[in-house]
VEXGU-679900 format. One record per residue (C-alpha): x, y, z negated. Coordinates in pm, 1 decimal, m for minus. Each point is the difference from the previous one (the first is absolute). Layout:
# residues N
px:py:pz
X:Y:Z
...
***
This chain:
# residues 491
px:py:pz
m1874.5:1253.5:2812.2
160.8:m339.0:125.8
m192.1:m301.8:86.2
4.3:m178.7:m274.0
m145.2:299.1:m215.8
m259.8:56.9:284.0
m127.0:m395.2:m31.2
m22.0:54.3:m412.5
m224.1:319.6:43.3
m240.1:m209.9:266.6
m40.1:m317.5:m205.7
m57.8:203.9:m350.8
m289.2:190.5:207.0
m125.6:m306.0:128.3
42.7:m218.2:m304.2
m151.9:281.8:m201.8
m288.8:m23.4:283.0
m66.0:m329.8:m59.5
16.8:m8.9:m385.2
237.9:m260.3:27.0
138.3:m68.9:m386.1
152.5:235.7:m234.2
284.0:247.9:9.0
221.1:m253.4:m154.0
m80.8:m261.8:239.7
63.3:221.4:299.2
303.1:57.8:m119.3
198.7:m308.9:144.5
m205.6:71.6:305.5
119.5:376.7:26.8
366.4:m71.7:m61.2
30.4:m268.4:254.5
m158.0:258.2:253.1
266.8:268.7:m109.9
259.9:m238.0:49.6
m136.8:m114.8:320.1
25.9:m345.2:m50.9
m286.6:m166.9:245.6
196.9:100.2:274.5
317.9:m73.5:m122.1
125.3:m323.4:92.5
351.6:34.3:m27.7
267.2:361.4:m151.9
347.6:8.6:m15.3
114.2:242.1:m241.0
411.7:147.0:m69.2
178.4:202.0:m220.1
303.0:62.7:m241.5
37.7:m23.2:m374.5
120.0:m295.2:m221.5
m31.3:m379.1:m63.7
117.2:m237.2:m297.7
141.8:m307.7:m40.2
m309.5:m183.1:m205.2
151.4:m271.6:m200.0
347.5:113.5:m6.5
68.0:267.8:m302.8
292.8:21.6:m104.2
m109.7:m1.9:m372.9
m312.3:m165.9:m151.3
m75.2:311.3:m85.9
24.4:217.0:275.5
m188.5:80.9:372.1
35.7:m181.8:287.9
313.3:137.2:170.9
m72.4:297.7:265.3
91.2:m11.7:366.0
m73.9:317.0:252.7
m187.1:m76.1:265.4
161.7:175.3:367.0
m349.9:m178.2:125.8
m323.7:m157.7:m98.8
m245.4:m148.9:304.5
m304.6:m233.1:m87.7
m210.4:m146.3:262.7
m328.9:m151.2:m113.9
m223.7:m211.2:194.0
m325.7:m48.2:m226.6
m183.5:m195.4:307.9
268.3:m303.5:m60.0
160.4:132.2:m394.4
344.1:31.1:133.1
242.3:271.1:m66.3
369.1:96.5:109.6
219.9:225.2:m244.8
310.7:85.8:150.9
236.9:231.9:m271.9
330.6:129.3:25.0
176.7:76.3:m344.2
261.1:56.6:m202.8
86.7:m40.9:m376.6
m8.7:292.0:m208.0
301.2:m73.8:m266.6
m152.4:109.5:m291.6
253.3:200.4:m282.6
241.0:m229.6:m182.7
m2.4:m311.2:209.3
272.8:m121.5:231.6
m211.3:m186.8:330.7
102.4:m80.2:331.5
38.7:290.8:235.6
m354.0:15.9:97.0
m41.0:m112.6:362.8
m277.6:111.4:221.8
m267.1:m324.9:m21.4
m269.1:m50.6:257.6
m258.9:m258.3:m42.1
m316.6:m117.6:211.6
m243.3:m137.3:m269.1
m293.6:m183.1:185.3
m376.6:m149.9:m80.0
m246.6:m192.4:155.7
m254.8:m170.2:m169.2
126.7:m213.1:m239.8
405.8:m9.4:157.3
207.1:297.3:m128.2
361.1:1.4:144.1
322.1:231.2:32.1
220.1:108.1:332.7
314.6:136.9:m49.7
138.6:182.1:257.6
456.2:m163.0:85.4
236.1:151.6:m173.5
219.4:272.4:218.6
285.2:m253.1:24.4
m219.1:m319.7:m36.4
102.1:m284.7:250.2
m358.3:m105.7:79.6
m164.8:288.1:97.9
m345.0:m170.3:m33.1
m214.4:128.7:m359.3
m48.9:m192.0:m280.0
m338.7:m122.6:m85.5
m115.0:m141.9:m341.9
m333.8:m135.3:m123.6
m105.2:214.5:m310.8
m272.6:m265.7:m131.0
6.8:218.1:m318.3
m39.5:349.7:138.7
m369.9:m102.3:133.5
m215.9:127.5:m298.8
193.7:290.7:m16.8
m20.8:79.9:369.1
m376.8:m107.1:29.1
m22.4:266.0:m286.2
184.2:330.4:183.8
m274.6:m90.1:285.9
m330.0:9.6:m170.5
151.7:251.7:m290.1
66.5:267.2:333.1
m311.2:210.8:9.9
m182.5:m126.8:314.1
57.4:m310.9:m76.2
m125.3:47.5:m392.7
m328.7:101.0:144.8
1.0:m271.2:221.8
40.0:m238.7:m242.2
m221.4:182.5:m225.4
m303.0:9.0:181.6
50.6:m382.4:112.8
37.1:m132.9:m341.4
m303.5:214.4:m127.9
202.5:180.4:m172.0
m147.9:164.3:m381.3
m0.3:303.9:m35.0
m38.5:261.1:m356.1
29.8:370.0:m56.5
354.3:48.7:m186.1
145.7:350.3:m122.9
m145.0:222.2:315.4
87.8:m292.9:258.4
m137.4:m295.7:67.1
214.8:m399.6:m89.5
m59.8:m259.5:263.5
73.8:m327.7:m124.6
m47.6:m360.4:200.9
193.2:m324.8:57.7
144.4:m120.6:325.6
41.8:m375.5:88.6
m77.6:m102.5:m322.9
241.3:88.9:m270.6
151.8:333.6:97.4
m155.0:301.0:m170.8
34.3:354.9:174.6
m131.7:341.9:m218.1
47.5:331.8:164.1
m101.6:345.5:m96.2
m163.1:241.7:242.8
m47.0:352.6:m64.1
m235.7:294.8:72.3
168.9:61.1:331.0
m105.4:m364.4:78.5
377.4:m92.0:7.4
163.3:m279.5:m106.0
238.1:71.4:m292.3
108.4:m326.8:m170.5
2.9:m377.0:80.0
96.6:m262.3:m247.1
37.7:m409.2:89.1
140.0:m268.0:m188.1
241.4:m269.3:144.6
184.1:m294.6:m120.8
403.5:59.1:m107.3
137.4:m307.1:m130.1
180.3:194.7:m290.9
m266.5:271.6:m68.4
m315.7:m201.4:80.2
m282.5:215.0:78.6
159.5:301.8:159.3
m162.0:330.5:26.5
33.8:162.1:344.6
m144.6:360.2:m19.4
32.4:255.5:317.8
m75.7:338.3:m29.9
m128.6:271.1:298.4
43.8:310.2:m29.4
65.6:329.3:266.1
m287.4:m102.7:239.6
17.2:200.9:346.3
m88.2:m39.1:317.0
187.0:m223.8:237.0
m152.2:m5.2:350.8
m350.3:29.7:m125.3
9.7:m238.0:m315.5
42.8:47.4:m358.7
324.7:m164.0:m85.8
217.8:59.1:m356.3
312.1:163.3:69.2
148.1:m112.8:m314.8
m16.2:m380.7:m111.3
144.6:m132.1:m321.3
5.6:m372.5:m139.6
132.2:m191.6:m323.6
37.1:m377.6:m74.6
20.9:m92.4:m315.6
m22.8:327.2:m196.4
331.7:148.4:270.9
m30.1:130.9:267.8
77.1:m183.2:366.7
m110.2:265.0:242.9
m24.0:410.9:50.4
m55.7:94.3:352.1
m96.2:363.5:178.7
m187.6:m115.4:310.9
87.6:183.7:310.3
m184.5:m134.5:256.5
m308.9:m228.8:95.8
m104.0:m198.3:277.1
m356.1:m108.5:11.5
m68.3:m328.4:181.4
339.7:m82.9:122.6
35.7:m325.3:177.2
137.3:m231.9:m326.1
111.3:m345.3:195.5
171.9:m190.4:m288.4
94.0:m391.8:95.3
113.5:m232.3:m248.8
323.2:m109.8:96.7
72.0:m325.2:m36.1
277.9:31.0:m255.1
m293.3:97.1:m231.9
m253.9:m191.3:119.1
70.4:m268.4:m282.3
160.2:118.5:m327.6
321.3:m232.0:m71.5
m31.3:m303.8:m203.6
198.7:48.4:m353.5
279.2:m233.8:14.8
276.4:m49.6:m249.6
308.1:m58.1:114.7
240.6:m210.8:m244.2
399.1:115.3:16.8
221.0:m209.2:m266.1
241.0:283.7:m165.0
187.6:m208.8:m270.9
m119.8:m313.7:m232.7
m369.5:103.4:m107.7
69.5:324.2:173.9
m256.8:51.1:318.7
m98.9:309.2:215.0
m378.8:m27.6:83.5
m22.4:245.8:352.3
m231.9:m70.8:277.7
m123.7:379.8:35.1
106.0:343.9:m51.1
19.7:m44.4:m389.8
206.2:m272.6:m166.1
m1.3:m123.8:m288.8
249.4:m286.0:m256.4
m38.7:m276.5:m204.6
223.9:m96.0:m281.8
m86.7:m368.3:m141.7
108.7:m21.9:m332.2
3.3:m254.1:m236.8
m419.1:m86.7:m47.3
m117.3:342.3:158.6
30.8:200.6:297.3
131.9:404.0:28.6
m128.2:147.0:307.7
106.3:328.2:113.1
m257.8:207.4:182.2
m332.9:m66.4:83.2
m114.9:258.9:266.7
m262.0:133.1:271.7
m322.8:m198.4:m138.5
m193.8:m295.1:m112.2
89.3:m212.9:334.9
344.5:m3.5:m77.6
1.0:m54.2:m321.1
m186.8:m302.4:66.0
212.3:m115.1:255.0
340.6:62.7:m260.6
m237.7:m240.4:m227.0
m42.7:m254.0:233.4
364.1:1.6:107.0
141.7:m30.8:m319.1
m181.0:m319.5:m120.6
122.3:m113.4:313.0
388.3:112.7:m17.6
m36.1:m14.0:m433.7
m264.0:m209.0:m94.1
m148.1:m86.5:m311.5
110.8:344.5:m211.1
m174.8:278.5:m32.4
98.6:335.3:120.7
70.2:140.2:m359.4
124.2:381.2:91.7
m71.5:193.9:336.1
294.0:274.7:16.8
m153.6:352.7:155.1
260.5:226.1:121.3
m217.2:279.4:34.5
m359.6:115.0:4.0
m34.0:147.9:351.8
m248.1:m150.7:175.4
154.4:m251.7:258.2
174.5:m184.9:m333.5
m292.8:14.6:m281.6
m303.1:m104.0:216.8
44.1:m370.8:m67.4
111.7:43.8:m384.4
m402.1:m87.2:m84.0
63.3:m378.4:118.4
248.4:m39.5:m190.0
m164.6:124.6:m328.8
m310.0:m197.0:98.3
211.2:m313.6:75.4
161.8:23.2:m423.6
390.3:224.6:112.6
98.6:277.9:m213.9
50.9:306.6:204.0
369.1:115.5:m18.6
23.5:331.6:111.7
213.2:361.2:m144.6
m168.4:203.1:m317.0
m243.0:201.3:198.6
m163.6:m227.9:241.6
m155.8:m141.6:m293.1
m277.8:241.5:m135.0
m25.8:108.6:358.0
m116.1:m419.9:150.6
m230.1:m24.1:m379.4
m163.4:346.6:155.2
m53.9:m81.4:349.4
m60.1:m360.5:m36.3
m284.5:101.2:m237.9
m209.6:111.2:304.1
m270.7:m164.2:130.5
67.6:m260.0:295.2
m342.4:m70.4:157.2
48.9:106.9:337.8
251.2:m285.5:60.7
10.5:m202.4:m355.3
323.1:m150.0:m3.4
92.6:m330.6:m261.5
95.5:252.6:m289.4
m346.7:132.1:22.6
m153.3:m268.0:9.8
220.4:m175.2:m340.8
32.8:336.2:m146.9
273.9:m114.6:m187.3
237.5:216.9:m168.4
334.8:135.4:162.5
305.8:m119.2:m176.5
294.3:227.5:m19.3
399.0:22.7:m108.3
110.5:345.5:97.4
363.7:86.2:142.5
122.4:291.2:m126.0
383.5:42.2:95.7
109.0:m414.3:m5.6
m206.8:m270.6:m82.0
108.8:m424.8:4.2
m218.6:m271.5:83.4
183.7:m376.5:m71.7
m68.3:m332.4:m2.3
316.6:m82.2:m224.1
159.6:m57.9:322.9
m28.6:267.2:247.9
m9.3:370.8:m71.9
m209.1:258.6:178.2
48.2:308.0:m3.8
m245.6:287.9:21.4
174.3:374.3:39.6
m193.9:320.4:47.2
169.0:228.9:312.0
106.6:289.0:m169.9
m71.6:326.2:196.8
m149.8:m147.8:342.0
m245.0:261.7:145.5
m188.5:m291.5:179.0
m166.7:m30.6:m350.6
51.3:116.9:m326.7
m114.5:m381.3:m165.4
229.0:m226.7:191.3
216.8:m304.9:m45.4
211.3:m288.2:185.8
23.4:m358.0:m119.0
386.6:m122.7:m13.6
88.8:m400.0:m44.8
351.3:24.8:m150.9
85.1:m340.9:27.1
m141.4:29.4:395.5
126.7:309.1:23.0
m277.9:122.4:189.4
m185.1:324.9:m9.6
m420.3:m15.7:60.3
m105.9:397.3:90.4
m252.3:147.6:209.5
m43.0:337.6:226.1
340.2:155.9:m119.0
237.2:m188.9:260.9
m181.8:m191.8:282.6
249.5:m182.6:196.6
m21.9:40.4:356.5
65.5:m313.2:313.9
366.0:m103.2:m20.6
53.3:218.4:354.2
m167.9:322.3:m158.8
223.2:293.9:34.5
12.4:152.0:m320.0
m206.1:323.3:m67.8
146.1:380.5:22.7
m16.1:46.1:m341.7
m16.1:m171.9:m311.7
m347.5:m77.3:m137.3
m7.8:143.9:m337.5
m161.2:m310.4:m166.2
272.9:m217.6:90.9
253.8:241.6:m117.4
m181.6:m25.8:m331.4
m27.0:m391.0:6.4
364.4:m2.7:82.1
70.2:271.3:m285.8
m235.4:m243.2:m248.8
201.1:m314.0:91.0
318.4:155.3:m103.7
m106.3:180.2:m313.2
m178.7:m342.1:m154.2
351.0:m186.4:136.7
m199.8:m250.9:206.1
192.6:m270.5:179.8
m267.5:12.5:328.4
110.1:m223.4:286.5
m321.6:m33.7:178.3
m302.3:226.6:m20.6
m312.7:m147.8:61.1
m190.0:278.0:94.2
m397.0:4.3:9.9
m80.3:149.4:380.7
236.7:m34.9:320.6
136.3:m245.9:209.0
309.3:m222.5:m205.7
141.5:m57.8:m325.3
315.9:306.0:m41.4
304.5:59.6:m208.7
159.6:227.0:m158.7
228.3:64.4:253.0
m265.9:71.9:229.7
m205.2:253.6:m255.4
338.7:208.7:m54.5
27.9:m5.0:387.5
m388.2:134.8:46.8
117.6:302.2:m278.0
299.0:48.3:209.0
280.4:m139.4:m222.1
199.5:m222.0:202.0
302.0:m102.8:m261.7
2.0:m292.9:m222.1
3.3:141.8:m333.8
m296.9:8.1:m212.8
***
């Protein structure tokens, strides 16, 4: 019998001795014991299996996209709430898409307190050999959640917040709420094992996002009960499916908050004049552009969240003012691109995005928002819509814009890039990032560009510039047909 299953047998006899409460209320009691979590202070747990890309399908439709996992380490503190994931993976290509050859990835993902951050380990070939770090202001309540969601630190948690507890279908649910707002139900069974944890965090698309973790497999790792199996979905996919190997009890966890992360970046918007009324709005990792036409303004893009939509707002009545932003262009619905689009429908813009996005932003954007109530929330006002569904024309009378749906791109099934004719200037996102000026250009062709490239010729578009919505620099063409490895002049 291991340790942990010893310290359940001795307090049942001696809360049994004492007539402490009934079955059902010993059961938190017995379940923390079998998962030794008193003594626990800090566990480190590995393994193997699969993670996906939350935020990122490549359909409205469809799952999160899978990567396997070569390795899967979490160290938890619970005396301080910090944690440090570190995960090697690669992309699983699923049947019928073209992607990048997948690449192995390996990411540090870090917690402590109420700063979340990333380290990424140099690139092979990089010049600096030093890692990258990167505040992750939005990864906290997600983090926070994989802590107290673990077992040990459920019961923790559970027994702090005086947890309630009910008799449900041979088990018993444990349900409290931690710091205020964030509610955490889990199941236990007869076996005094934790089988399922569900949380809700804020998503700026989806709202109030379920986060459920399953436990299954218990054995015994150096005297404690541990699962040996862990599962867990956001927002009805899932993210995570993990065999656990190995675990550490009360490793020494010494996580320091860097000072790269020590204060989250302030959103800035950084104004870049393109042609007359034509301006590129960067400042981040995500840009975005503004077309001022003749008593409105076209913007195309509005991603991450609420901050930076606010901060395109701002900008604009400074670079544009006096007109209203009267359409807000959405290439796409991953994630990273649709999790401002709720300003914008708040602040009066019809949402211009292809065919399917639509149903899919009236569905999710139905959810509640009360974790985090954004502006929309708080207006409830109704989302405005034109759909593109192969080419679609916004004018003025005097300029032309031009919406066109990319045909065939696996990056995502309900995509589109904005061409200016009279600019000739192409607007896209994700399927051709340019790279610095000095870049060397990669070993093979991304298949995304090829497709952009392939979509520029078969709608006969007269691009000169491309104005693309991540990297470093405004391209050309010349420079996209050099990244897909065609180095003559001809179109």
């Amino acid at each position: 019998m291991s340790k942990s299953l010893h310290a359940v047998a001795a307090l049942a006899a001696a809360l049994a001795a004492a007539g402490c409460g009934t079955q059902q209320s010993q059961h938190l009691d017995l379940a923390s014991a079998a998962a030794g979590s008193d003594a626990i202070k800090s566990i480190e747990f590995s393994g193997t299996g699969r993670w996906y890309q939350f935020g990122q399908a490549p359909n409205p439709g469809l799952p999160w996209p899978p990567f396997e996992v070569q390795n899967y380490s979490a160290d938890i503190d619970y005396q301080t709430a910090s944690a440090k994931v570190e995960i090697s993976r690669k992309q699983i290509i699923e049947p019928g898409r073209q992607r990048p050859a997948p690449t192995l990835q390996k990411v540090d993902q870090y917690i402590s307190g109420a700063t979340a951050w990333n380290v990424t380990p140099p690139a092979a070939n990089a010049p600096n050999p030093a890692p990258t770090i990167a505040a992750q202001p939005a990864a906290v309540e997600e983090r926070a959640a994989e802590i107290w969601a673990s077992p040990q630190g459920f019961f923790k948690a559970a027994l702090q917040n005086h947890a309630q507890q009910q008799a449900v279908n041979g088990g018993t649910e444990v349900a409290f709420t931690s710091g205020g707002k964030y509610r955490y139900v889990g199941f236990i069974n007869g076996q005094h094992q934790l089988e399922k944890v569900q949380t809700w965090i804020d998503n700026p698309v989806l709202g109030d996002t379920l986060v459920e973790t399953r436990y299954s497999h218990y054995k015994d790792f150096g005297g404690i009960q541990f699962p040996g199996h862990i599962t867990r979905s956001q927002g009805g996919h899932p993210v995570l499916d993990i065999d656990v190997a190995e675990v550490k009890v009360n490793p020494a966890v010494t996580i320091a908050i860097p000072q790269e992360a020590a204060k989250a970046p302030a959103v800035k918007v950084a104004v870049n004049k393109l042609a007359d009324g034509v301006y590129y709005l960067t400042g981040g990792t995500h840009h975005s552009v503004a077309i001022d036409q003749k008593d409105h303004i076209v913007l195309v893009e509005a991603p991450q969240n609420e901050a930076r939509s606010l901060a395109l707002i701002a900008k604009l009545q400074e670079v544009i003012p006096n007109k209203p932003i009267k359409y807000l262009i959405n290439t796409h619905a991953h994630f990273d691109h649709s999790g401002g689009l709720r300003t914008f429908v708040d602040a009066g813009a019809t949402i211009v995005t292809p065919q399917p996005n639509q149903a899919y932003y009236q569905t999710v954007w139905a959810a509640p928002h009360t974790l985090n109530p954004d502006r929309l929330a708080r207006s409830n006002k109704p989302a405005q819509f034109e759909s593109v569904n192969g080419k679609h024309v916004l004018s003025d009378g005097k300029r032309t814009i031009e919406i066109h749906a990319l045909a065939g791109n696996s990056h995502n099934d309900a995509f589109a890039a904005v061409y200016l004719p009279k600019e000739k200037i192409l607007i896209e996102a994700d399927a051709y990032t340019p790279t610095a000026a000095n870049a060397p250009l990669p070993p093979s062709p991304n298949p995304y560009s090829v497709n952009l490239f392939d979509n520029i010729r078969n709608l006969n578009l007269d691009v000169e510039r491309i104005a693309a919505l991540h990297g470093p620099r405004i391209a050309t063409l010349a420079n996209l047909r050099a990244a897909i490895g065609l180095q003559t002049s001809s179109r």
